[in-house]
ZAMARGU-4260 file (C-alpha; in steps of 0.2 Angstrom, whole numbers, plus 5000, padded with zeros to 4 digits):
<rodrens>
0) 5875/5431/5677 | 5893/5431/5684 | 5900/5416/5674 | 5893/5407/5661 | 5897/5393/5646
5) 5893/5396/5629 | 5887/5382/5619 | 5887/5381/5600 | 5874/5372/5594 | 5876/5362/5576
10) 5861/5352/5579 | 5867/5336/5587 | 5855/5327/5595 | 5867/5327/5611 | 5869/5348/5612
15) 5856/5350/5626 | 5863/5335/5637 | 5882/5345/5636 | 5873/5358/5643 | 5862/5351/5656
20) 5881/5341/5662 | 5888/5357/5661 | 5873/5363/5673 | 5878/5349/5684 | 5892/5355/5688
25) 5885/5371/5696 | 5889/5382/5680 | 5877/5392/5670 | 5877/5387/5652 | 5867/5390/5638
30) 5865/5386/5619 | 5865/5397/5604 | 5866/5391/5587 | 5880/5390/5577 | 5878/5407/5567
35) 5872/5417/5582 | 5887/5421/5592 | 5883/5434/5603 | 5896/5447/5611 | 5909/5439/5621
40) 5904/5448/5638 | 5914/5445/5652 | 5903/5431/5657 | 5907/5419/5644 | 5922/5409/5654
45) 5920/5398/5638 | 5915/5389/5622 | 5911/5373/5619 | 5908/5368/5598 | 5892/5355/5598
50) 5891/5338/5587 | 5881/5338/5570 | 5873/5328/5560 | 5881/5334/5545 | 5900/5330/5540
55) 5914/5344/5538 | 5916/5336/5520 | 5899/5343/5514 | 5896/5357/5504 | 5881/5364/5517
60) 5891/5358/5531 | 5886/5373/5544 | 5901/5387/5544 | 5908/5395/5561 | 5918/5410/5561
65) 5931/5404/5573 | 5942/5419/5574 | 5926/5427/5584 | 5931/5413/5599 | 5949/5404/5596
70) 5962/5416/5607 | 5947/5426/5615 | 5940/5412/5627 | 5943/5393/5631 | 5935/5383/5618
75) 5932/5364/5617 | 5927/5355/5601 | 5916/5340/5603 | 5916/5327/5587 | 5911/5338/5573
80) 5917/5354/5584 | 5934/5345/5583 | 5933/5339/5566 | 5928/5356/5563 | 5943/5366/5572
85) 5953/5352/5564 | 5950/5355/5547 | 5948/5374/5548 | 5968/5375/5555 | 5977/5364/5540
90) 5973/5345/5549 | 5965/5331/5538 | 5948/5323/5541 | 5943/5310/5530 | 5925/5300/5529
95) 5936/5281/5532 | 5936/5263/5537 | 5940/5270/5554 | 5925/5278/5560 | 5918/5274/5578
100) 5900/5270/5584 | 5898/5266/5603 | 5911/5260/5616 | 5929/5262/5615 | 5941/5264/5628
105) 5954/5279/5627 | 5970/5265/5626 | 5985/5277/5621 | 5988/5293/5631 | 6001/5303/5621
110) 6004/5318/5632 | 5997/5322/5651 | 5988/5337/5651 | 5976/5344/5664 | 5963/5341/5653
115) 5962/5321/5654 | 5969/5321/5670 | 5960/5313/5683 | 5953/5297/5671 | 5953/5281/5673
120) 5968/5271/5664 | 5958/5263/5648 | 5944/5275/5651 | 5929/5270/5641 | 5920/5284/5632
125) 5905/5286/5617 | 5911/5289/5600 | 5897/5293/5588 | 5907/5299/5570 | 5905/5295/5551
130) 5921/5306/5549 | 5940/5303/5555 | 5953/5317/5560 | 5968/5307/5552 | 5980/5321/5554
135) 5979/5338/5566 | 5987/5353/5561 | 6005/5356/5563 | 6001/5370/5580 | 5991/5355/5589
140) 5996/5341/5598 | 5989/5325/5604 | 5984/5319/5619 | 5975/5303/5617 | 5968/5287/5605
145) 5958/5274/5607 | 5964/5255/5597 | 5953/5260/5582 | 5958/5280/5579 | 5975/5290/5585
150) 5966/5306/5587 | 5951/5303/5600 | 5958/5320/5610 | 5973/5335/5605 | 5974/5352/5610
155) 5983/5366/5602 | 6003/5370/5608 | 6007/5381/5620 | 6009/5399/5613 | 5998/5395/5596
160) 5982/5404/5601 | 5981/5416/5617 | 5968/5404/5625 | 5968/5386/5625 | 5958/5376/5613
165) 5955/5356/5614 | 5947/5345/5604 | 5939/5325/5607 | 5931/5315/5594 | 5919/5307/5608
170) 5905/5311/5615 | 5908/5316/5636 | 5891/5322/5640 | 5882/5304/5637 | 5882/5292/5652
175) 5893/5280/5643 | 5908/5290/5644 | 5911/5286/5660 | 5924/5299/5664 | 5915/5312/5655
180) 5909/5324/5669 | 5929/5324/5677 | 5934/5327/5659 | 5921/5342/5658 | 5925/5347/5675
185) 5944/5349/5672 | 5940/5360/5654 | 5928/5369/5665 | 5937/5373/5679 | 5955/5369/5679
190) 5957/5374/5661 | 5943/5389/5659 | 5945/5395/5679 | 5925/5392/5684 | 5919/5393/5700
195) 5905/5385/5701 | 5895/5395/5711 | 5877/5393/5700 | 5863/5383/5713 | 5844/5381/5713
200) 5847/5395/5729 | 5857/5405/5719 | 5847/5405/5705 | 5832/5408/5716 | 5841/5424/5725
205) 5846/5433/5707 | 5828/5429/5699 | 5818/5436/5712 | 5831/5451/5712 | 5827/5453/5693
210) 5810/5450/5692 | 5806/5465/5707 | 5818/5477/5696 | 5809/5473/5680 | 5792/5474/5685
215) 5792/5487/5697 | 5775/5491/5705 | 5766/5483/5690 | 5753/5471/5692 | 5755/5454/5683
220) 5741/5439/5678 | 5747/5421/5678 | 5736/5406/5672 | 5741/5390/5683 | 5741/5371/5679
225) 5741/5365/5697 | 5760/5357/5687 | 5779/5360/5693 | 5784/5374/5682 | 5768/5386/5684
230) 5768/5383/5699 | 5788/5388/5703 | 5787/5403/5691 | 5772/5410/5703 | 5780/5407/5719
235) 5797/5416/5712 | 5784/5432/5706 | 5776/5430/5721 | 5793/5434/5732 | 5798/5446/5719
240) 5781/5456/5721 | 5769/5450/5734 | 5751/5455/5731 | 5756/5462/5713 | 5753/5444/5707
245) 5736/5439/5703 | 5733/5418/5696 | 5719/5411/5687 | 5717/5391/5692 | 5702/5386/5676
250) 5691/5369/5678 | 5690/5365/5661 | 5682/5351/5665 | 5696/5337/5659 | 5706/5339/5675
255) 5708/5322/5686 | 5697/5318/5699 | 5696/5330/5712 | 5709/5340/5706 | 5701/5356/5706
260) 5699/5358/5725 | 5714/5349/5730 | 5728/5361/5719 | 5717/5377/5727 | 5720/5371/5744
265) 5738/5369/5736 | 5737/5386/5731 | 5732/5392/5748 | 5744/5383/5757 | 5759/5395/5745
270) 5751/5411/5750 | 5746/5413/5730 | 5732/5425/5727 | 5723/5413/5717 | 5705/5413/5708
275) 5697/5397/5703 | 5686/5396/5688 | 5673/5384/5685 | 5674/5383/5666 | 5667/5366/5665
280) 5650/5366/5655 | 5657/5378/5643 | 5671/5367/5638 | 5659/5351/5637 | 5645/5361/5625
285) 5661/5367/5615 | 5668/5350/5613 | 5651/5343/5610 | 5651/5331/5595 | 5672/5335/5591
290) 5681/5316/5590 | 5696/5322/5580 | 5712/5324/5591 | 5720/5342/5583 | 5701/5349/5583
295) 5700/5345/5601 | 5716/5354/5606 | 5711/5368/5594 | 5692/5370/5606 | 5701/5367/5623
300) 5717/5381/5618 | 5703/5393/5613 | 5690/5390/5625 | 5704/5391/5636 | 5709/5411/5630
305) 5692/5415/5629 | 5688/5412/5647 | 5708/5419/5654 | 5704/5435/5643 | 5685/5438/5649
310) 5691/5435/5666 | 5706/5446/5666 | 5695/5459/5656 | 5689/5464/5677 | 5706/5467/5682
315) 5714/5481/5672 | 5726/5486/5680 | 5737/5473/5676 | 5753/5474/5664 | 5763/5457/5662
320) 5759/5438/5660 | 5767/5427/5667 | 5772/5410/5658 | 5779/5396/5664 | 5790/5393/5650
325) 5804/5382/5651 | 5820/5379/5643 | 5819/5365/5633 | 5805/5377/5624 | 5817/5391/5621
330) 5831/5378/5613 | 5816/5372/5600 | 5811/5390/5595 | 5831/5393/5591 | 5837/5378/5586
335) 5847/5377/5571 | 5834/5369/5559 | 5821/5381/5567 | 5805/5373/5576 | 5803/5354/5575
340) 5790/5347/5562 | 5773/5348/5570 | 5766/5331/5576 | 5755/5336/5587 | 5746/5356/5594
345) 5759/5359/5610 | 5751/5361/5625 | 5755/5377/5631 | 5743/5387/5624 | 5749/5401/5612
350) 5739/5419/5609 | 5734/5424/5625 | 5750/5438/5626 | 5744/5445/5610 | 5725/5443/5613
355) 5728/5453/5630 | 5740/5466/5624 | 5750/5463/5640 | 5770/5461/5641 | 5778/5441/5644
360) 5787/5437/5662 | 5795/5418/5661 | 5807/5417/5677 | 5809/5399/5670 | 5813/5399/5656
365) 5834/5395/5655 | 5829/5381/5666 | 5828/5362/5661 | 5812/5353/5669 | 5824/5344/5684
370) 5832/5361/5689 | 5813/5368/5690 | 5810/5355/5704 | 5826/5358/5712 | 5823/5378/5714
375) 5805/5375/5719 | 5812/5365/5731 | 5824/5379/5738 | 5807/5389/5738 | 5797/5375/5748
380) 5784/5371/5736 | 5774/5356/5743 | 5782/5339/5737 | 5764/5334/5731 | 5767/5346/5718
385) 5787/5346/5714 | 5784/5328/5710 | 5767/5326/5703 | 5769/5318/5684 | 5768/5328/5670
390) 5752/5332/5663 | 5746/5336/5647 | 5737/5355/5647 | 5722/5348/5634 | 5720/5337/5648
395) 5709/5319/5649 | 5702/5327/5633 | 5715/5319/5624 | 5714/5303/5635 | 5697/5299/5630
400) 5698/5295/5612 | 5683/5301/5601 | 5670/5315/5608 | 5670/5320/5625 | 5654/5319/5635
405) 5652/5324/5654 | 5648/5304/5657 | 5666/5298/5648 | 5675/5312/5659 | 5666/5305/5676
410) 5671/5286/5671 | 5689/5291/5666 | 5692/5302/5681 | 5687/5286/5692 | 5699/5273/5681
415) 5713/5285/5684 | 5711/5292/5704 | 5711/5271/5705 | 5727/5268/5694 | 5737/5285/5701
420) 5729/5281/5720 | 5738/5264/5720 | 5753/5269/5713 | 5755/5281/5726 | 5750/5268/5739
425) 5762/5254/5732 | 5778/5266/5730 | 5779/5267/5713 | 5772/5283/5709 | 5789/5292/5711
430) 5800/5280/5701 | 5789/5283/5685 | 5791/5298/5675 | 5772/5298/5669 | 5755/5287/5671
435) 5736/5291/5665 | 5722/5280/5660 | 5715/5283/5643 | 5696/5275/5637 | 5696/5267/5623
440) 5681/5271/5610 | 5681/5251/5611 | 5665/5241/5619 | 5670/5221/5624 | 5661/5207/5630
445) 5662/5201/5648 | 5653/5193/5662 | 5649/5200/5678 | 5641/5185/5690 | 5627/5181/5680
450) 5625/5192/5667 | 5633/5197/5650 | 5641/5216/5648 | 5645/5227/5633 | 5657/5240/5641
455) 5670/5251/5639 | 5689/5247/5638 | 5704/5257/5650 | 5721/5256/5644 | 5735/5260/5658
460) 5750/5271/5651 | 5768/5273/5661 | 5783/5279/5654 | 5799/5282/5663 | 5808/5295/5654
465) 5819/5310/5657 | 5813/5325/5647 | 5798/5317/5637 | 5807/5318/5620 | 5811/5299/5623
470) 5801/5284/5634 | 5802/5268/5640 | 5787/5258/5647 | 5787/5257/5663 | 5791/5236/5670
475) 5775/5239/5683 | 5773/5221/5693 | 5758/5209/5688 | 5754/5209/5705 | 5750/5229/5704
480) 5742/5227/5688 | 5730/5214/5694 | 5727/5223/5707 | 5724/5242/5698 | 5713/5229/5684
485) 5702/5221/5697 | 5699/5237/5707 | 5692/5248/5692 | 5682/5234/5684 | 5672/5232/5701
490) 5669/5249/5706 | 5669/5258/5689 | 5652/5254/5681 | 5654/5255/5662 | 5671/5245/5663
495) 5674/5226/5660 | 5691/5227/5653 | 5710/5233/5658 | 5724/5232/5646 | 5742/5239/5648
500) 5752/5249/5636 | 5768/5244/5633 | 5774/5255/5617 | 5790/5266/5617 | 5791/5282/5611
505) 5798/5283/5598 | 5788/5274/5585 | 5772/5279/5599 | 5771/5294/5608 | 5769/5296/5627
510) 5748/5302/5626 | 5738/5292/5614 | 5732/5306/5606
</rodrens>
């Protein structure tokens, strides 16, 4: 990596969007906590200090060792990464009557610098602090305020430290800010001197580079999900090492209509050496009778290493596994509080490296799910695949509530190939984030000419969403809904009722189970 930013996470909420602006500027960046700081290699063109949750004023309020980056590279404090340099070089913060939660416009400019230059004359930006820098040290100076707070933006003199440091007490990386990316891109690369040379083709030249000197003439196995980031991660191994990559596509039964055949042909289309397995009636006996949600992930994860280990067991010359981990994974793994709380089994299914003694490949795993799309774009994956909704990997086995039988799965698939199908076919499929049916262990009353029905019940689920951490239901017209609803009632047998979900997540989650 030729040039990258260093971000020092103290676990607020907003680290990974300074990163992913950051990214959006063409430049590396990546997120270490706040009491990992790795050697300054000459990569590192910069540091940027994260917002916290907790307040400088604390006891437990999480400790940098500054001296490691202040003078040795560009740094950039951001609200508690301000407070923080603030406090730490003789300034004042104070938990007051003047704290900031939301809009505010930058109304006072002190001094022009470089650093805000570019912005809009009352530029509005995104506070979000319980403290208040009242006073900066003597060896800083400020550059801006807003009507509420005199120190929204300082920097330290010319000549107190050998590298510039700045600090703000709002938040650039949210959208509200709405100079925030010129005010990133002037620290980024008027201030620290980045090009801004890092693209999906880029990215995609280096990996590829990387991944033929690490694996040599090894052999490596991947599982694929027929989704964006297995599929990207093959294709990169794959122009890395040709014929060296072997892929397993498994039917585990709870895929969507169809499915199976039409991500093969997929496959085919890629030039992946791929191998389908039809695992279906081992997964249905295994699940026979199980209704509980964690219980159900637990048989479809192990089922699912069962069959990938007995299967890779005929090929044994192989060394590596391929995973198609992510980065928004790698954060949670690191992250200052350690791994989030458990609410429900993740998807990706853990054990298989240990199970088949073999080493880990995960070309994507400093990407964010966007970036993932925009490389396999570079690559030419098929769109049907780059854009196709995220999916979960227990599949419709945790969209049909209680036990799974062969029939429930044959009904669902039908429901949902008719909700997806006109989505596609009314143009909305592309501007929602994710859609599925789920059944509902719920028999209703209805009437079908003459006759009384006892039947099942389909609810529709779409979110709009950017990284699944956070969703909105999706406004989808009546008009389509009436249309979806009318069209599963009449050709599903078994369903006389269609109702739409319109929770948010939080307090719901995306899948029902």
């Amino acid at each position: 990596m030729s040039e990258k930013i260093l971000i020092l996470d103290f676990g607020s909420q907003y680290t990974q969007l300074i990163a992913r602006r950051v990214r959006e500027l063409n430049i590396y960046s990546e997120i270490v906590p706040f009491n990992k700081i790795p050697e300054l290699d000459a990569s590192i063109k910069a540091v940027i200090l994260s917002g916290s949750p907790f307040s400088v004023l604390q006891e437990k309020a999480p400790q940098v060792a500054l001296e490691k980056i202040i003078g040795h590279r560009p740094v950039l404090g951001v609200c508690y990464g301000a407070q923080y340099i603030a406090n730490a070089y003789g300034g004042e913060v104070k938990s007051s009557e003047k704290r900031e939660y939301g809009k505010a416009n930058l109304t006072k400019i002190f001094k022009e610098d470089p650093f805000i230059s570019g912005m809009a004359d009352h530029s509005q930006v995104w506070m979000s602090h319980g403290d208040t820098i009242m006073q900066i040290p003597e060896t800083f100076e400020l550059l801006a305020g807003t009507d509420h707070v005199d120190v929204a933006a300082f920097k330290a003199k010319e000549g107190a430290f050998a590298k510039p440091v700045y600090g703000i007490q709002f938040h650039p990386e949210v959208a509200h800010s709405l100079d925030g990316k010129t005010l990133l891109k002037n620290f980024l690369v008027d201030i620290a001197g980045c090009k801004g040379e890092w693209t999906p083709a880029s990215f995609a030249e280096s990996t590829v580079q990387e991944l033929k000197e690490k694996i040599g003439d090894d052999h490596v196995l991947m599982g694929l999900s027929g989704g964006v980031d297995s599929t990207v991660a093959a294709t990169l191994l794959h122009r890395a090492i040709g014929d060296q990559l072997l892929c397993f596509f498994v039917d585990n039964g709870l895929l969507r209509k169809d499915e199976f055949e039409e991500v093969l042909d997929s496959y085919k289309g890629l030039g992946l050496n791929v191998i389908g397995i039809d695992a279906k009636q081992r997964f249905w006996e295994e699940l026979k009778g199980a209704s509980d949600p964690e219980k159900k992930r637990k048989i479809i994860g192990r089922v699912f290493i069962e069959v990938f280990e007995e299967e890779s067991n005929k090929y044994p010359d192989i060394k590596w596994l391929g995973q198609g981990t992510i980065y928004p994974d790698v954060i949670e793994s690191v992250s200052v509080h350690g791994p989030s709380v458990t609410i429900k089994s993740h998807h990706n299914v853990g054990g298989l490296p240990e199970k088949l003694k073999l080493k880990i490949v995960e070309p994507l795993r400093m990407l964010f799910k966007d970036e993932v799309r925009k490389v396999g774009a570079e690559l030419q994956v098929p769109n049907n695949i780059l854009s196709r909704h995220p999916f979960p990997g227990p599949g419709l086995g945790i969209r049909i509530l209680g036990d799974i039988t062969p029939e429930k799965v044959a009904l669902l698939q039908e429901a949902d190939a008719i909700f997806i199908n006109n989505l596609k076919k009314f143009d909305l499929y592309d501007k929602i984030w994710q859609a599925g049916a789920v059944l509902l262990p719920v028999q209703s009353v209805g009437v079908m000419g003459d006759e009384r029905t006892y039947e099942k019940t389909v609810a529709l689920r779409a979110v709009n969403s950017t990284d699944g951490m956070t969703a909105e239901w999706s406004k989808l017209p009546h008009e389509f809904l009436a249309t979806v609803s009318s069209e599963i009632i009449n050709n599903v047998k078994g369903i006389n009722r269609v109702v739409y979900d319109i929770s948010t997540k939080p307090p719901a989650t995306i899948e029902w189970e």
